[in-house]
Structure formats: structure tokens, C-alpha cells
N, C-alpha and C positions, 0 to 999 in steps of 0.2 A: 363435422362434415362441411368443411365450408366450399359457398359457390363464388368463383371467383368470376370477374366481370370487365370489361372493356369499353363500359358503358359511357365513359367521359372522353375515352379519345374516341367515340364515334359521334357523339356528339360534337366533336371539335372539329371532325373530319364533315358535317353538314355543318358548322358552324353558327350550332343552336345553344342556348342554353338550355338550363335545370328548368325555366316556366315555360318556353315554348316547349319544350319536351313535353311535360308534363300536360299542356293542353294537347297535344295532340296526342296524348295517351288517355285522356281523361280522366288522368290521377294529378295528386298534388305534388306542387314541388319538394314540399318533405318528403315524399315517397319515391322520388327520381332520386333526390340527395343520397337516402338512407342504401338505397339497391347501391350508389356507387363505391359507400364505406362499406357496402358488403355488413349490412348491419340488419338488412332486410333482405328474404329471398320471395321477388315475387313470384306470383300466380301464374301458373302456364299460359294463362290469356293474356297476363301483361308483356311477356318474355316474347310470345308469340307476334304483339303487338310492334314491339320494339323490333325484331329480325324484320317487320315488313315494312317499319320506318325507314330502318337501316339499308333497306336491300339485300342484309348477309342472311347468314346460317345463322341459326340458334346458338351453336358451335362459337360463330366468329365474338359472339356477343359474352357468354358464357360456358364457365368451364368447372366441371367439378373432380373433387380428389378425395382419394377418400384418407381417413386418418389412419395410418399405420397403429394397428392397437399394443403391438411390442413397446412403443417407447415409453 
């Protein structure tokens, strides 16, 4: 079930990086990193977090799919 993310080109698009992110999230920057290799899914407070850094939708930030169990 993975959550896919648009989390580095919006941070490209404010022109922040992984630490300033990360301080204005109040998480680490291994935890900005890891949500962008999609290696980590955060916490609705984080994601909620981040749409109000961002200005977007939840949506514009994150997208899930689900896994076809046929293949």
C-alpha cells in the first residue's frame, strides 16, 4: 500500500530545504528525508502539518494506491 508524495518538489517550489522543513515541522530531518523516499508514512498531524506549510490540499502533497492483489 504505498503512499506516494510530492514532498521535495514543494519544498523546491518554497525553496526550503530537508532542515528548515523539518524545523518548522518540529521533526527531524531524517524524518523529512525518509517521508520523501516514501520509506516512512507520517502521522496525520505531520501530513496535516505540511498541507498548511504548503498552502495545498493533503491531496496535492500525497497520494495513495492501492495494490492490485491479482498480480
Amino acid at each position: 500500500m504505498p503512499l506516494y508524495n510530492t514532498l521535495k518538489v514543494q519544498r523546491a517550489k518554497l525553496g526550503i530545504n530537508q532542515t528548515e522543513l523539518s524545523k518548522m515541522c518540529g521533526v527531524s530531518r531524517q524524518t523529512i528525508s525518509s517521508i520523501e523516499r516514501g520509506e516512512y508514512n507520517p502521522s496525520i498531524t505531520l501530513v496535516i502539518k505540511l498541507a498548511k506549510i504548503f498552502d495545498v490540499a493533503i491531496e496535492e502533497i500525497f497520494s495513495y494506491e492501492e495494490e492490485n492483489e491479482d498480480e
